[in-house]
N, C-alpha and C positions, 0 to 999 in steps of 0.2 A: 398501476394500481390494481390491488386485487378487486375478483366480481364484489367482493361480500362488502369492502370497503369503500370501493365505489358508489353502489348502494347506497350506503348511509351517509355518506356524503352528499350527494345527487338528493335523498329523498328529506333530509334533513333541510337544505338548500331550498327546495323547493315547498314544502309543508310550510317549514318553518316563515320563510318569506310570503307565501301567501294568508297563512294566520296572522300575521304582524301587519300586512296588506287590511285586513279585514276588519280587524281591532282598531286601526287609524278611522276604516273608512264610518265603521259605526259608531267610533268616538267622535269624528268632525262633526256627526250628524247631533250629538248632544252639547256640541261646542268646546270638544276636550281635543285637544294638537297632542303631536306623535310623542314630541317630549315627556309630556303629563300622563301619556300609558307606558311609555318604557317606565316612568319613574316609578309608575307605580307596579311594574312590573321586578324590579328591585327592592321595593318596599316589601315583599313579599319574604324572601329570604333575610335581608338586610334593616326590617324595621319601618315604623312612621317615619323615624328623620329624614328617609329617602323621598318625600311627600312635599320637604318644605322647600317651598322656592320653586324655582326653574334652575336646573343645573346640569348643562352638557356634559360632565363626568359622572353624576347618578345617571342618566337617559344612555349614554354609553355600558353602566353594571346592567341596566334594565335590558340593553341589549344581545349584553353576553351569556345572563340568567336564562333569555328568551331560547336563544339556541342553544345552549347548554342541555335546559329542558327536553327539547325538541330533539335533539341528538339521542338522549336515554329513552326515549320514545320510539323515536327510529329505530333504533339499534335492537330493543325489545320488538318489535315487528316483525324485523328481517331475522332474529333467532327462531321466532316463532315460523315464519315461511322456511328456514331452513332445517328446521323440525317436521313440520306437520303438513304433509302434502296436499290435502284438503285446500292448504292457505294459497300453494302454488296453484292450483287447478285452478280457483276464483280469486285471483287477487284484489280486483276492485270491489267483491263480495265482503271481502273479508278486513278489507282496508277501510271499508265505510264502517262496519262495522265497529272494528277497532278505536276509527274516530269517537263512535258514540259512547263506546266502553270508555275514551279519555273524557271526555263531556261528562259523563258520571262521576268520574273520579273526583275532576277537578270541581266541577262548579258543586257536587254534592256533598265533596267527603274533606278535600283538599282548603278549595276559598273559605269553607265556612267555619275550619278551623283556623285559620289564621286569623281571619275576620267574621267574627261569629256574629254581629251586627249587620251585615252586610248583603250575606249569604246564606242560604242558598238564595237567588232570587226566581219569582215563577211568574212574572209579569210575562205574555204572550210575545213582546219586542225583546226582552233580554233570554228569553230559551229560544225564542228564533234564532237573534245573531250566533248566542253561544252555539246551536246544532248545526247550523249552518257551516259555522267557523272548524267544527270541530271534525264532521263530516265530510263537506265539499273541499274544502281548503288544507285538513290536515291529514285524513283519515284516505279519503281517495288518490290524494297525489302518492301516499305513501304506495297501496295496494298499485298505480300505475308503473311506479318505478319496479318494483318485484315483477309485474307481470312483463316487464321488457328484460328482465333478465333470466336466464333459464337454469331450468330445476337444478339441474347438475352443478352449476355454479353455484349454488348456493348452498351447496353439502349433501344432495339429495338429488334421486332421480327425478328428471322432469317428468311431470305429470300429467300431459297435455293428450 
């Protein structure tokens, strides 16, 4: 497998499953199971109907949207590290960063057009998990995976 695709593999794999990790662990805590965030993690692309019921084949679409996601994310990271050398010198600088640049996106610009009811939310508990989630679990595992792989491999000289 090539560096660049490895990569994305690897950091999508690991981003993406500790975001999903994270969104379960702060949903158990409001009494919402893994099911009811993939659903509504479907719901997202594919509408309310995705919402009704408990259905292991929506919570399965919720699952494939999640990393779908998470893959175009990746994928946009690792172009940017293998552009802009800055990105390789600090990668976990630049990967948390990143995170928080998705954190903006999604909970400001993204949730609040789908569900303009809903979002943006600024309660101190839901911008924690979301920075947290977005940051530690998505934003740095990304910048971890780039900084283990080296500049050259990535279309550019290493920077180090």
């Amino acid at each position: 497998m090539r560096p660049v695709t490895r990569a994305i593999v690897t950091a999508t794999a690991l981003s993406g499953s500790l975001d999903l990790l994270s969104a379960f662990a702060f949903s158990a805590v409001k009494g919402v199971g893994p099911l009811r965030v993939l659903q509504g993690v479907a719901a997202g692309p594919f509408g309310d109907p995705m919402l009704r019921g408990t259905s292991a084949p929506v919570a399965l679409a919720g699952l494939i949207v999640h990393y779908a996601l998470m893959t175009v994310m990746v994928t946009l990271f690792v172009a940017a590290a293998s552009l802009l050398p800055f990105v390789r010198r600090r990668p976990l600088l630049w990967g948390t960063v990143y995170g928080l640049g998705l954190y903006l996106l999604m909970y400001w610009i993204v949730l609040p057009l789908r569900w303009p009811g809903l979002f943006p939310r600024t309660g101190a508990w839901d911008v924690g998990n979301a920075l947290f989630s977005h940051l530690l679990c998505v934003g740095l595992p990304m910048g971890w995976v780039i900084g283990r792989i080296e500049g050259d491999q990535l279309g550019g000289e290493p920077d180090r």
